[in-house]
N, C-alpha and C positions, 0 to 999 in steps of 0.2 A: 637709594636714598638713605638707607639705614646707614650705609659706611660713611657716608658727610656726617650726618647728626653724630657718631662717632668720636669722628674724625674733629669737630668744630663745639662739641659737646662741653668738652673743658675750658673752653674759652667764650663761648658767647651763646645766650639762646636761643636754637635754629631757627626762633620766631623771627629773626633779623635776617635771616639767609631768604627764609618764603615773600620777606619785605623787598629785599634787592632784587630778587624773581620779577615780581609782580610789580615792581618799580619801572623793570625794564619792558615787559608786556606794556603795559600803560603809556608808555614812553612809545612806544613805536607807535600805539592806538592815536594818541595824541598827533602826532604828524600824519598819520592818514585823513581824520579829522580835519588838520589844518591846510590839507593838500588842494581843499577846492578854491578857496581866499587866493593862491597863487597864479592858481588858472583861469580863474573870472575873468582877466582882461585879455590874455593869449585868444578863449577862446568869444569871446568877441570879436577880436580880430579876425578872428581865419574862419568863422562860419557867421561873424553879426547877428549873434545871438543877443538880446538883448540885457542889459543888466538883472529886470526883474524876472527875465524866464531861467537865467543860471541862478539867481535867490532863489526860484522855487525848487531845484531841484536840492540845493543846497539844506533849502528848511524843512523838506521832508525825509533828509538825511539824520538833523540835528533833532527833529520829533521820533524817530523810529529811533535813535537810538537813546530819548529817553525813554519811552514808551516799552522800552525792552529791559529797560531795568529790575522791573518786580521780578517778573518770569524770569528771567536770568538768575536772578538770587533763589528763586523757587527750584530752580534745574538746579544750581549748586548743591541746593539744600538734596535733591532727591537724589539725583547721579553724581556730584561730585563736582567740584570743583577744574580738576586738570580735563576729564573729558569734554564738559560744558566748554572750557576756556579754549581744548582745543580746535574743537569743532568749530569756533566763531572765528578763532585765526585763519584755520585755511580758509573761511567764507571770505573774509576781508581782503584776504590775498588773490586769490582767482575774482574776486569783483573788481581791482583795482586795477590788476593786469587785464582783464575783458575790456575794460573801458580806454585803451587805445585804441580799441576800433569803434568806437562814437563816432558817429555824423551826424546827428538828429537830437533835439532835446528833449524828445520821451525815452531815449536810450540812457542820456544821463540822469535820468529821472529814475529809471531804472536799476539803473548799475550805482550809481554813488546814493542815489538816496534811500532806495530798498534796500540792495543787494548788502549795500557796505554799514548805511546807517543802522539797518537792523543788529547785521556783525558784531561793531563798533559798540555798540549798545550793553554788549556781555563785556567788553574790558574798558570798563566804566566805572565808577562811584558805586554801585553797588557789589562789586567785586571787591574795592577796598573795602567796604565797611563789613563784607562776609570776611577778609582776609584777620582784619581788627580785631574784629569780638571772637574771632575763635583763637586766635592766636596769642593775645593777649588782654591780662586783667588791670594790668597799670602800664603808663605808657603811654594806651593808646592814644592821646589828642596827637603825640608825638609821632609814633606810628602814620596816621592817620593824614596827619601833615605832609609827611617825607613821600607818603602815595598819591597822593593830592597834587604835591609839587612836581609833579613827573609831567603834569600835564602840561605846567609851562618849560620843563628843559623839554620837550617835544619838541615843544615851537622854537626854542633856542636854539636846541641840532640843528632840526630841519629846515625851519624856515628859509632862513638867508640863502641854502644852501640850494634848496630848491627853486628858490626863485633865480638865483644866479645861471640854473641849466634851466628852466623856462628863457629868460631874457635871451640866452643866448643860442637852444637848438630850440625851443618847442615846448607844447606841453606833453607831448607825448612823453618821451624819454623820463620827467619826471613821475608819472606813476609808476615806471619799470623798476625806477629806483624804490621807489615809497613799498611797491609788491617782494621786492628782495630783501629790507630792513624787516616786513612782519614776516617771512619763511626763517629767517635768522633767529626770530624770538621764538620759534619752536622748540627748539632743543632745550632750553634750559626749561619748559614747562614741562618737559616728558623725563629727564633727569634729574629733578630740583624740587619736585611740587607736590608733595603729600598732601592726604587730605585732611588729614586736623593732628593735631601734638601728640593725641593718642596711637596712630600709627605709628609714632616712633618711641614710645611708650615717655612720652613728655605731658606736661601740664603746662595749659598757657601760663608766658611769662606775667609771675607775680603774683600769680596764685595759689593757695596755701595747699599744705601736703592735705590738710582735712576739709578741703571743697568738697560741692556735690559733685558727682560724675557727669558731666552733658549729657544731652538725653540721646537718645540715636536718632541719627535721619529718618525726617517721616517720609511714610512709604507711599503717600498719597500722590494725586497726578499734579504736577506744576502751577498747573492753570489754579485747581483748586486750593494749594496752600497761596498764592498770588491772591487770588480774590478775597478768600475770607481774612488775611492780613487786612486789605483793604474793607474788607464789610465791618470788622472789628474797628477799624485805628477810625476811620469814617464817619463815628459816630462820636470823636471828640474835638472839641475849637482846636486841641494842640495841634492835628493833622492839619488841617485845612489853613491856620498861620503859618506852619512849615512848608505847605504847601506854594500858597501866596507867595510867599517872601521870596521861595525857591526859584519861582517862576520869575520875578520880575529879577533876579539874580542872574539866568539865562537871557533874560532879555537884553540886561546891562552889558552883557560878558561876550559868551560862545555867540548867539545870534549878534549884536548890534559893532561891537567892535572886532571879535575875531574875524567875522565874515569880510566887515567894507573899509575896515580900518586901509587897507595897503589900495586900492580901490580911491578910497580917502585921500589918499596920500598924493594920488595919481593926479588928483582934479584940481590940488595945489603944485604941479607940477612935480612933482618928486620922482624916481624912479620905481618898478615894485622892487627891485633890491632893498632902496633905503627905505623901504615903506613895510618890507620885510621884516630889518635890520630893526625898526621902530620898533615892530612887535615882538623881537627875541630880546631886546632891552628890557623889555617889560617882562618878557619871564625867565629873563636873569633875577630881576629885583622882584615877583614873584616867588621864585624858589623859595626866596630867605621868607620872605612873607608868609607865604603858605607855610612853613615848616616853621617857623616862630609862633605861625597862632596855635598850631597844636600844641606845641610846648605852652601855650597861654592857657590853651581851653583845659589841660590838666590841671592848672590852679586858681583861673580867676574863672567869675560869673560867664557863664555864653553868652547868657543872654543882652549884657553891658555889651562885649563883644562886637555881637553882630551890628547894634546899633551904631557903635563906632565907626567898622568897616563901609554898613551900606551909605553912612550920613556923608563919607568920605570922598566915596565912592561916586555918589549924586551930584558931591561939587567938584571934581576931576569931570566929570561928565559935562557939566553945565561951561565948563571953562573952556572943553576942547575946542570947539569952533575959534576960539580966543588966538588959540596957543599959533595955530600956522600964521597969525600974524605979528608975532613976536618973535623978534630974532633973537635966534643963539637959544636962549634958556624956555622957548615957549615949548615947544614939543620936548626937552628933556623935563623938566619940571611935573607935566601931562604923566611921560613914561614912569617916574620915578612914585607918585603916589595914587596912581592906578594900578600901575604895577606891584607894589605892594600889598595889597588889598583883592586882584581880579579870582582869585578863587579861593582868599584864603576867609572866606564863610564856609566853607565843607567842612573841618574840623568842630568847630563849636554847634552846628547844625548836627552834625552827628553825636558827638553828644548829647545834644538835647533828645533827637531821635532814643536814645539808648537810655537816659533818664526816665521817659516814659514811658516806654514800647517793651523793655529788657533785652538783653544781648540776644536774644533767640529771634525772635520778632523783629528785632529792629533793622537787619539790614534788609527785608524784604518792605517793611513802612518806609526805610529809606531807599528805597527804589522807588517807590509811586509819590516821593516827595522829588524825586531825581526826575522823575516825568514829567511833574510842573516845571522844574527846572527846563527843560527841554522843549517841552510846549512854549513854554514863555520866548525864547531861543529859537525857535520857529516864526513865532510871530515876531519876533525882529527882524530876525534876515529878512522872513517876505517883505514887511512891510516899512523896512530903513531901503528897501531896494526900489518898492514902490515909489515913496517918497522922492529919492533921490531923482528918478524916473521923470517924475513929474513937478519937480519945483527947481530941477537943476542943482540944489544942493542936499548937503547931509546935515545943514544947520537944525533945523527945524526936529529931526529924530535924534540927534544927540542931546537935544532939554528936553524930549519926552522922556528918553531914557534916562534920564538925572534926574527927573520930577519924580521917579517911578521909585529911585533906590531912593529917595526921603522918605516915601510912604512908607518904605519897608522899614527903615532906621524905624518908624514908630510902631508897626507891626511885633515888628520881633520882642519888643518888653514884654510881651501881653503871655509869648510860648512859660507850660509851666508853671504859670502863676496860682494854680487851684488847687485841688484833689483831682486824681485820675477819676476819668468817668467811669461808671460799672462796666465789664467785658473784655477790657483793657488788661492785660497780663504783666503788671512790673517785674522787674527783674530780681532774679532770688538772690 
């Protein structure tokens, strides 16, 4: 690693090289993530499983792996970065390739929702915001963004692609595929991935030659820097509104549309290609989104921000049932300012996360606010599945889901608005 940072030294700061590292990690994570949405209906078909028992194993994929966010940043924090990171890829990889021998829905309950979601959980939102705050001191919204957006060119690569060898051999072959793209992202984490600027005798980008020194990795056990982040951050309103807002953010997003959107698609006759295709349009026009608001959350309020996003977001939601009945411009219209928008709250959420918590603290407070997020994201899938299940349509949970991101447009002014509570550690 010394001879890249070298080698790339005089031209740009390697804090950008550890960014396209961990861009492309996340990138793969992403399409593992988005690989059960394709196979919902294959395996309906070929074992008549029902829609809401593949939600459940889906929503106990998309809860494990936010529930794995603190302790993931807590294992960063104590062992490192590249061993943690690796250790969850090969999990990811031997769970994804086991699961073409499933016949039974405790198996995939097992393998995609344990097995994988656990994994999935460590190259997550809490990985970028450990990569952010130690890597750099100005920048980050931008940073922070460009990591963020990986999660929609996931679904951009993968989706179409996968669903096009679903449609046409099976769902099998497409995990084979999905297991080969995360063995791939190995190599550049074991030749690429130091663990903080000091290894390479750098300072994060933008910070001055007369900062304090980082303190060194505490030596305590995971579980315990995990918990007491949360026993700390726990005892102020800012957590629990970062929390909320987070939650009903997974609800809007990863649970409600990522899961049934192409499913969605299905029930208005569409193919899952073009119902695929729908959702990699959308994190085409995500990329730019997500990666613009970082550049935003560097110079205007977050907290304006997020109210924008979620208020936007609520009437993209309320519309969609609208839109398959509008020719031509209903469903691009849908893609184009949902897509904008579906995860670019990470950026200014973390910020604020880091406003109150300080860079030290904060990526492990922003893991247990990543968990609401996830939670939230759980209880959609289950129960947009339910719904569907039992009323024949997805009308009815796409205006809960839009009623839910208004609440939060109002939630989110409130982040910040005080003095830190006492116990709370701001940033030096």
């Amino acid at each position: 690693m010394n001879w890249a940072a070298r080698r790339l030294g005089g031209r740009f700061h390697y804090g950008w090289v550890v960014v396209a590292v961990v861009f492309f990690v996340l990138l793969a994570a992403a399409g593992t993530r988005a690989t059960p949405s394709v196979m919902m209906i294959p395996l309906e078909h070929q074992f008549g499983w029902s829609r809401a028992t593949i939600s459940l194993a889906i929503s106990v994929n998309i809860a494990l792996y936010g529930l794995m966010g603190p302790f993931a940043a807590a294992a960063m924090q104590r062992f490192g970065v590249r061993p943690t990171l690796l250790t969850a890829l090969v999990t990811m990889a031997a769970g994804v390739a086991l699961s073409s021998m499933m016949t039974h829905p405790w198996q995939m309950i097992l393998v995609w929702g344990v097995m994988v979601g656990g994994a999935t959980g460590v190259a997550a939102l809490s990985l970028s915001a450990t990569i952010v705050t130690r890597w750099f001191t100005t920048h980050r919204g931008l940073a922070m963004g460009i990591l963020t957006a990986s999660s929609a060119t996931g679904q951009l690569v993968f989706l179409p692609f996968l669903a096009a060898i679903a449609e046409k051999y099976g769902w099998q072959p497409v995990v084979f595929v999905v297991a080969a793209a995360l063995a791939v992202v190995v190599l550049p984490v074991i030749l690429l991935l130091p663990e903080r600027p000091a290894n390479l005798s750098l300072r994060p980008f933008g910070e001055a030659h007369d900062a304090p020194v980082a303190p060194p990795a505490p030596q305590q056990n995971p579980l315990k820097i995990a918990f007491d982040a949360l026993f700390s951050a726990s005892k102020t309103r800012d957590f629990w509104l970062l929390f909320f807002s987070f939650f009903i953010c997974g609800a809007s997003t990863n649970g409600y549309v990522g899961t049934h959107l192409i499913a969605m698609c299905g029930d208005y006759g569409m193919t899952e290609v073009q119902g695929a295709s729908l959702l990699a349009t959308m994190g085409i026009f995500d990329l730019f989104g997500t990666t613009l608001s970082g550049w935003l959350s560097d110079r205007f309020n977050s907290r304006v921000l997020l109210f924008w996003y979620y208020g936007l977001r609520g009437l993209s939601l309320i519309y969609l049932p609208h839109a398959f009945g509008i020719d031509f411009f209903g469903l691009p219209v849908f893609a184009v300012f949902y897509g904008l928008d579906w995860i670019a709250t990470v950026p200014p959420t973390v910020r604020l996360a880091t406003d109150v918590y300080g860079k030290e603290r904060a990526p492990i407070v922003f893991g247990w606010v990543v968990a609401g997020h996830q939670l939230g994201a759980a209880f959609a899938a289950y129960g947009a599945g339910l719904l569907r299940s039992s009323l024949g349509t997805y009308t009815v949970a796409s205006m809960i889901s839009g009623g839910l991101c208004l609440v939060a447009a109002l939630l989110v002014l409130r982040i910040n608005r005080r003095p830190r509570a006492v116990g709370v550690q701001p940033a030096a």
